[in-house]
Backbone bond lengths (Angstrom), bond angles and torsions (degrees), N, CA, C in turn:
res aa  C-N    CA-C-N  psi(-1)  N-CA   C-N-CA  omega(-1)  CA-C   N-CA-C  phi
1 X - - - 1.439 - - 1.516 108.40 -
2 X 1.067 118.35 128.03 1.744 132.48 -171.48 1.955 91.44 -109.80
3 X 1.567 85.76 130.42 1.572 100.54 171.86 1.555 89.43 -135.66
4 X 1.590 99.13 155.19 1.685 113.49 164.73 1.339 95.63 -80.70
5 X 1.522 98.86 175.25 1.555 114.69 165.63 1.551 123.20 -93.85
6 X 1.332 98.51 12.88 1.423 95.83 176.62 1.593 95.99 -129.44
7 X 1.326 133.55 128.90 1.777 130.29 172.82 1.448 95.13 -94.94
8 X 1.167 96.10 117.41 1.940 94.16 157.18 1.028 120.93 -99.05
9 X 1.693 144.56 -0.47 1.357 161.45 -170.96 1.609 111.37 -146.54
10 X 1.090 106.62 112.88 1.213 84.12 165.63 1.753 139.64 -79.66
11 X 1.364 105.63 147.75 1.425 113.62 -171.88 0.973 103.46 -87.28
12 X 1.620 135.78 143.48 1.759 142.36 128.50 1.289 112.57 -46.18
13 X 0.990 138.19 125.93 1.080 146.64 132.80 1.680 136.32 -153.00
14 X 1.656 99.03 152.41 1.386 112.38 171.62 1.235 138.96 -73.90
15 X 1.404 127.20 132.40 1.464 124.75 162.45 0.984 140.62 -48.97
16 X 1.289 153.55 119.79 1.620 143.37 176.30 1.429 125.78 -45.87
17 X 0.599 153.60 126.84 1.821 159.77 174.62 2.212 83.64 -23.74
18 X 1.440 109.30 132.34 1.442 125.63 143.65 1.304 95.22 73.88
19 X 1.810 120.06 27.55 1.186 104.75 168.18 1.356 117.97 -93.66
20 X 1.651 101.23 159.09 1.952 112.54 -169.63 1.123 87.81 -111.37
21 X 1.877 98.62 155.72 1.593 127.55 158.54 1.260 124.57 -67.46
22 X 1.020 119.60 167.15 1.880 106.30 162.76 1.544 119.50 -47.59
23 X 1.534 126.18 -29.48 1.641 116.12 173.87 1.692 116.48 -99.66
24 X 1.482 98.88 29.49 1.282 91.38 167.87 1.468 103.87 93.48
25 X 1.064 139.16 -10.49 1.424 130.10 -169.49 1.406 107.91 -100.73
26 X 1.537 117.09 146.87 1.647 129.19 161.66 1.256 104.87 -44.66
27 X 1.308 93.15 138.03 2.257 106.15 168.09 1.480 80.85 -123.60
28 X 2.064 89.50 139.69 1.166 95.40 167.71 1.329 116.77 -90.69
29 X 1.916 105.40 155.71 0.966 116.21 -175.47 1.844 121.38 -76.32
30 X 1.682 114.16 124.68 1.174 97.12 -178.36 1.846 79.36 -171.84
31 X 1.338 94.11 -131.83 1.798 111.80 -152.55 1.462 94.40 -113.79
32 X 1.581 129.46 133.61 1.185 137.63 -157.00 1.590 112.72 -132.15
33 X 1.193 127.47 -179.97 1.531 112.34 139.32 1.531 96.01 -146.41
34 X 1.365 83.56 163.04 2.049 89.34 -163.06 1.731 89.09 -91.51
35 X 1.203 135.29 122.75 1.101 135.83 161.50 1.827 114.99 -84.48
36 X 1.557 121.27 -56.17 1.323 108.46 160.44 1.252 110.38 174.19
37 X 1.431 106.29 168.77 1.668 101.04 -161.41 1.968 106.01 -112.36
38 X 1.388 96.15 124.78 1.664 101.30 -166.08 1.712 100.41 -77.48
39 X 1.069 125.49 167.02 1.613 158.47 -156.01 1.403 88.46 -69.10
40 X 1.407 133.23 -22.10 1.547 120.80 -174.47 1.172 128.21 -131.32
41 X 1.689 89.54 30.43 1.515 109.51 169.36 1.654 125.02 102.83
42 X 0.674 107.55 -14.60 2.102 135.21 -159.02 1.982 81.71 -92.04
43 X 1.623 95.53 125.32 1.668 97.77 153.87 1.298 103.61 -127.94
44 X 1.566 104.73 141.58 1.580 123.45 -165.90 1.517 90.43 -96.58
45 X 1.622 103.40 126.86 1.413 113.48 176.43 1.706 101.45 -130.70
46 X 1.269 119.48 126.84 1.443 132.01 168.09 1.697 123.74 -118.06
47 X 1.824 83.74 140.29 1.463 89.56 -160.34 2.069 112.57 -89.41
48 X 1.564 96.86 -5.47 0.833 124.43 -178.13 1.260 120.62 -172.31
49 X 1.961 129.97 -172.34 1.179 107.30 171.53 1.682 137.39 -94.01
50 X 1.625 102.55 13.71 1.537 112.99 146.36 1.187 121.45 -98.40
51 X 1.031 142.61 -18.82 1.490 144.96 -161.95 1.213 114.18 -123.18
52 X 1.593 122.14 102.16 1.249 136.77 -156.61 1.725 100.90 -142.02
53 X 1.630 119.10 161.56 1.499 96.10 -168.23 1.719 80.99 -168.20
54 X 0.945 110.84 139.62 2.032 141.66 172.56 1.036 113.13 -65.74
55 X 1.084 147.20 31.03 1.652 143.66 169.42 1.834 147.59 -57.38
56 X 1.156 119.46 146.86 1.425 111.11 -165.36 1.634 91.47 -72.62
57 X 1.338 110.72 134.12 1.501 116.59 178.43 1.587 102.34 -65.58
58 X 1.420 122.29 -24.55 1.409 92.26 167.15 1.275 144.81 -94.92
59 X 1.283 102.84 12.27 1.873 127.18 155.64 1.917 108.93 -82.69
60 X 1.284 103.77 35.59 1.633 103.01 168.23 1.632 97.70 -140.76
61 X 1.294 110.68 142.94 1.364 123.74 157.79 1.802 107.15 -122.49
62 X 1.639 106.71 140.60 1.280 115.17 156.89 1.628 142.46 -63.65
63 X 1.221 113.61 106.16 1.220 128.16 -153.84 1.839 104.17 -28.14
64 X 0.910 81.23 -41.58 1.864 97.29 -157.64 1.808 97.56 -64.59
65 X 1.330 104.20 -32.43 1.589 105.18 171.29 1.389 116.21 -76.32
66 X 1.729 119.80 -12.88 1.514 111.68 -170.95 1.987 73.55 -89.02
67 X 0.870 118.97 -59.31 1.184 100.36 -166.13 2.246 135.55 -32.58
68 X 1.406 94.26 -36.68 1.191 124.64 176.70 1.497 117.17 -61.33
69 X 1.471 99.35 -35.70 1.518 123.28 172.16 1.531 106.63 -70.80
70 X 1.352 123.17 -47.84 1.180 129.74 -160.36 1.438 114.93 -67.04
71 X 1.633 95.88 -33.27 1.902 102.01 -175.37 1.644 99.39 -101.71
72 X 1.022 116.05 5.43 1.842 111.70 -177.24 1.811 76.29 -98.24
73 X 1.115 144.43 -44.39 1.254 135.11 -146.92 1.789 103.70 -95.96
74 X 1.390 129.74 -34.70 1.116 122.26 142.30 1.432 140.25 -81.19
75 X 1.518 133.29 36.61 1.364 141.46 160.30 1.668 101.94 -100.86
């Protein structure tokens, strides 16, 4: 999944199964929004407006693509 470095909308999206934060810790898996990805690689994803988390942008998929998956995988 390719993101710019600048978000002008925010995106939904999900985490991959066993993804870590920047200190090493599990984020749980659930429903996100991509707020934006800083100059050193790290995209800030919040699950709300306390709970926010540093992640490798390529431990995120866009919701709208799990969805796409979901009906290609049940036909």
């Amino acid at each position: 999944m390719t993101f710019n470095n600048q978000v002008n909308n925010l995106d939904d999206v999900n985490v991959k199964p066993d993804t870590r934060n920047h200190k090493g810790f599990f984020v749980q898996e659930g429903d996100y929004k991509l707020m934006s990805i800083d100059e050193s690689g790290w995209a800030l994803i919040c699950l709300d407006d306390a709970v926010c988390h540093y992640v490798d942008p390529d431990n995120l998929q866009e919701t709208k693509e799990l969805i796409g998956e979901s009906a290609t995988v049940q036909k």
